[in-house]
N, C-alpha and C positions, 0 to 999 in steps of 0.2 A: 644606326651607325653608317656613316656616310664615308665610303673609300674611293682612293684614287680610281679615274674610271682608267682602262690601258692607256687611252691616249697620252693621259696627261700622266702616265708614268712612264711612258717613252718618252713624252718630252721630258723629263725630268731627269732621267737619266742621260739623256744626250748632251743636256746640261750641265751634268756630273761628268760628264766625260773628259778626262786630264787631269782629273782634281781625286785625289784619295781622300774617306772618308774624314772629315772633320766631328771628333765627335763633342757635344755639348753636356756637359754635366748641370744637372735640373732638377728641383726637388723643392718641397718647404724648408724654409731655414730650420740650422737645427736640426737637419734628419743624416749627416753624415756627405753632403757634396765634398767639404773639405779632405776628409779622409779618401773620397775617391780620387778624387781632383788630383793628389799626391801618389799616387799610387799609379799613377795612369801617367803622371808625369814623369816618373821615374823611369819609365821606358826608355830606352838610348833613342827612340825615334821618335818620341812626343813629348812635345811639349806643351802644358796645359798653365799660362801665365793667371794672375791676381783676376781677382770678378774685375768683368769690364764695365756691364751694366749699361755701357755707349751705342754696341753695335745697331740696334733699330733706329737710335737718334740717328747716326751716322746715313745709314741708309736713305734713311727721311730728308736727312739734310739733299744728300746728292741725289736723289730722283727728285725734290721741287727742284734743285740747280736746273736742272737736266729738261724737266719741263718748262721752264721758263725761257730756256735757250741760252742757257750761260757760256759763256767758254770755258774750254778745259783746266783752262788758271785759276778758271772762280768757282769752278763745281772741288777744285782740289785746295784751295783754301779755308771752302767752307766745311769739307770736311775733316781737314784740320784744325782747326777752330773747335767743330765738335770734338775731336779725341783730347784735344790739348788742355781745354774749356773744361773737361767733366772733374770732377772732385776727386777720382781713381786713378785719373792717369799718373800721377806719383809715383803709384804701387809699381808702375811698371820697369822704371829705371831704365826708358830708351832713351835713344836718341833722338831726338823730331827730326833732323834732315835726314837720319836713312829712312825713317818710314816715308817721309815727302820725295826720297829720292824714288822709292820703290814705286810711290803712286805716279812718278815722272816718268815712268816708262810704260804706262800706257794712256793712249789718247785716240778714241773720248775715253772718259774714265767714267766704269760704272761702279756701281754702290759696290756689289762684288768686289770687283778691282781694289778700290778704297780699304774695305773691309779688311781685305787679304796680305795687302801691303802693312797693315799692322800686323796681325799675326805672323806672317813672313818674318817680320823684325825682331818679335819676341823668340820665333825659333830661332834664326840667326843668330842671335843670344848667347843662346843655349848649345850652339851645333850640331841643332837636331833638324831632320829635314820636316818634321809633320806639326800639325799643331791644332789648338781644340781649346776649347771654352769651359769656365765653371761659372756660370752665375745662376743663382736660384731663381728668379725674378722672370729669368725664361721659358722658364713653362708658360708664361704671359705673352709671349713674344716668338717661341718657334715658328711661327707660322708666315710671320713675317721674314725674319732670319732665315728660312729656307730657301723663300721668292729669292732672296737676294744670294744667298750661297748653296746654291743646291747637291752641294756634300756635303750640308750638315747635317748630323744625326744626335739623338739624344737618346741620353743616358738616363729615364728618371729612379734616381733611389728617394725608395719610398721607407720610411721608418714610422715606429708604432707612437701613433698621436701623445698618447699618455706619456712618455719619454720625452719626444718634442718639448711638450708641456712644461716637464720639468727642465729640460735645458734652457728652452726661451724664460725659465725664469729665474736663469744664473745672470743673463746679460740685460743692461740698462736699457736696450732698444724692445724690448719682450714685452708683452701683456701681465699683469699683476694678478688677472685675475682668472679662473681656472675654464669660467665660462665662455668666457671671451679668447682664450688658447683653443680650446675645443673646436669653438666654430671660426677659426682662423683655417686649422689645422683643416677640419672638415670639408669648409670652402674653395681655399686653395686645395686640395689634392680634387676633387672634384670636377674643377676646373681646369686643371691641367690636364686628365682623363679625356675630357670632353674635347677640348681641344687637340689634343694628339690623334684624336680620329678623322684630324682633316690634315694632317702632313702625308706625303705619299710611302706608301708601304712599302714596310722593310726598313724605316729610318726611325723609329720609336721601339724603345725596350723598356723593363723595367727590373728590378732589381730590389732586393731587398734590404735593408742596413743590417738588422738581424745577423741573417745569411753569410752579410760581407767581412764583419766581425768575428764568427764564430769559426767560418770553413773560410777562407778570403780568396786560396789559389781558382776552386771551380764556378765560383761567381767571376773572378777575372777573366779567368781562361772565355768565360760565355762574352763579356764583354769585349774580348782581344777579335774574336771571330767574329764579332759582330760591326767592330772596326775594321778590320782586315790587317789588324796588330799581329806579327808573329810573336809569339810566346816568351816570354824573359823573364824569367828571375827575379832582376830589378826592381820589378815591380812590388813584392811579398818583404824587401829590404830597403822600402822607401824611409824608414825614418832616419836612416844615413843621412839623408839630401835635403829632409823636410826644411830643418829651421833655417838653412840656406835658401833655400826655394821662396819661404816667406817673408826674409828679411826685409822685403821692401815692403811690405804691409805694416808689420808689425814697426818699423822705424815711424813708421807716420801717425800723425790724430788727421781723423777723417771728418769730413762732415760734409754725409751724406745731402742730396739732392732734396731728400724728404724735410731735410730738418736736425736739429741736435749735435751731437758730438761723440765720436767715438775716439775714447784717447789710444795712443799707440800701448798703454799700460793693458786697456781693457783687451782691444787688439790679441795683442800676447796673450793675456790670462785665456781669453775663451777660447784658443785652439790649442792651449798646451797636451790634451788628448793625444793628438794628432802627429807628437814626435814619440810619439810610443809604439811599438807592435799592438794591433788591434786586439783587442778582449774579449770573451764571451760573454765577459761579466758589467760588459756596457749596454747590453739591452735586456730589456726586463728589468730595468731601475724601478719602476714605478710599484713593482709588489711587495718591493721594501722603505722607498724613499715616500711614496705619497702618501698622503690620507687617504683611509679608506673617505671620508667626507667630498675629498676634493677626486677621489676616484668615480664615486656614483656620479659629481656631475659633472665629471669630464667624457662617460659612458652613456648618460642620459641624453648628453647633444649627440656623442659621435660613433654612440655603441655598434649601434646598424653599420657603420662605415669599416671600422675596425672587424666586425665580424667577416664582410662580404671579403676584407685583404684574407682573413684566415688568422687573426692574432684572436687570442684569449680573451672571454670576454667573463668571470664570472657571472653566476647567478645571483 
């Protein structure tokens, strides 16, 4: 395990310095981001907007501008272009000239700067002063996202594969087959693992869906402190706000970067969970919903994995 050496966590912090924790909610799909995502946004002081899915493009975009010796109208076009450009920016129901305005008050303009002047706008929104990320996709990506915003921190909830399994095989976008959920599920949390042992310490947690569903206030409370969130309420009473919060996803058909279509019908149907008070009886689906057939092989690929988290693995 390779950690930050002090240096480069003093510089990382000196980097953070001005800037309050940004935290990133990350996980495999399917394991409960959404439900946190809500719950974290319901704070009066954070706001946690639609998956972006843009922020590394973004990045990308403005450090070639940047090396190439662009000027600051054309490193801040082209990052425009990407937010404006990606297939999610709908969800977000801004305005493009206040984030263009935000990004006009700094010059040069770095990826950060870029970055931040979107979320800026989303909280502005909202009338909250803080603000923070849900896309699953970043556990791929933290590491880069940090380079460029160095208060970001991440949230991974991790939920039990076999569950996963059976959620990804309520939605059109999901694997059909139980083998191939298994070693999706396997893969990614693996990989995310691995890769969080190179972001600088103290900016990685994890969390359980379980946990979050059954007890929800002392999984928060760990999360609030680890943001530097003071404590609220709010948050344990998110499904007040939820299907406001979503309505801009759920009004739209998406269609994703990868390919296909997600209608705003589907949209809807797969989070309707999510305006409910959290349940105990949302995890541990699979010892009544699955096949014991499609149990053994969804345990044969990723039994080892599921054991070493500490979930149930019959004999």
């Amino acid at each position: 395990m390779r950690l930050p050496s002090p240096r480069r966590a003093l510089a990382h912090r000196r980097a953070a310095a001005g800037h309050q924790p940004a935290p990133f909610v990350v996980g495999v799909s399917r394991s409960g981001t959404t439900l946190l995502r809500l719950m974290l946004d319901a704070h009066p002081d954070l706001t946690i907007p639609a998956e972006t899915h843009f922020v590394p493009m973004v990045a990308n975009a403005v450090d070639r501008a940047v090396e190439e010796g662009a000027s600051t109208e054309v490193v801040r076009a082209r990052a425009m272009e990407t937010m404006t450009g990606h297939p999610r920016w709908g969800d977000f129901r801004l305005d493009e000239a206040d984030v263009r305005a935000r990004m006009e008050q700094h010059d040069p303009l770095t990826a950060g700067d870029a970055i931040r002047s979107f979320y800026e706008a989303c909280a502005a929104l909202e009338g909250k002063p803080r603000w923070g990320d849900k896309s699953p996709p970043y556990t791929y990506k933290a590491g880069r996202i940090q380079r460029a915003l160095p208060e970001a921190v991440f949230i991974h909830i991790i939920r039990d594969g076999r569950d996963v399994a059976l959620s990804l095989g309520e939605v059109s976008w999901g694997p059909d087959d139980i083998t191939v959920a298994a070693e999706k599920w396997a893969s990614e949390l693996r990989k995310a693992r691995k890769r969080a042992k190179n972001l600088v310490r103290g900016t990685y947690m994890e969390i359980h869906y379980e946990d979050l569903v059954t007890d929800p206030e002392p999984v928060l409370r760990k999360v609030a402190e680890f943001t530097d969130l003071p404590w609220s309420d709010e948050m344990l009473n998110y499904p007040e706000r939820a299907a406001e919060r979503m309505r801009g996803e759920m009004e739209r058909t998406l269609k994703p970067l990868g390919g296909g279509t997600i209608t705003a019908e589907e949209r809807t149907r797969q989070h309707q969970l999510v305006f409910e008070k959290p349940s105990a009886s949302r995890a541990g689906r699979w010892k009544t919903d699955m096949s014991e057939e499609n149990r053994k092989a969804f345990e044969e690929v990723a039994g080892g994995l599921l054991k070493k988290l500490g979930y149930e693995v019959p004999d």
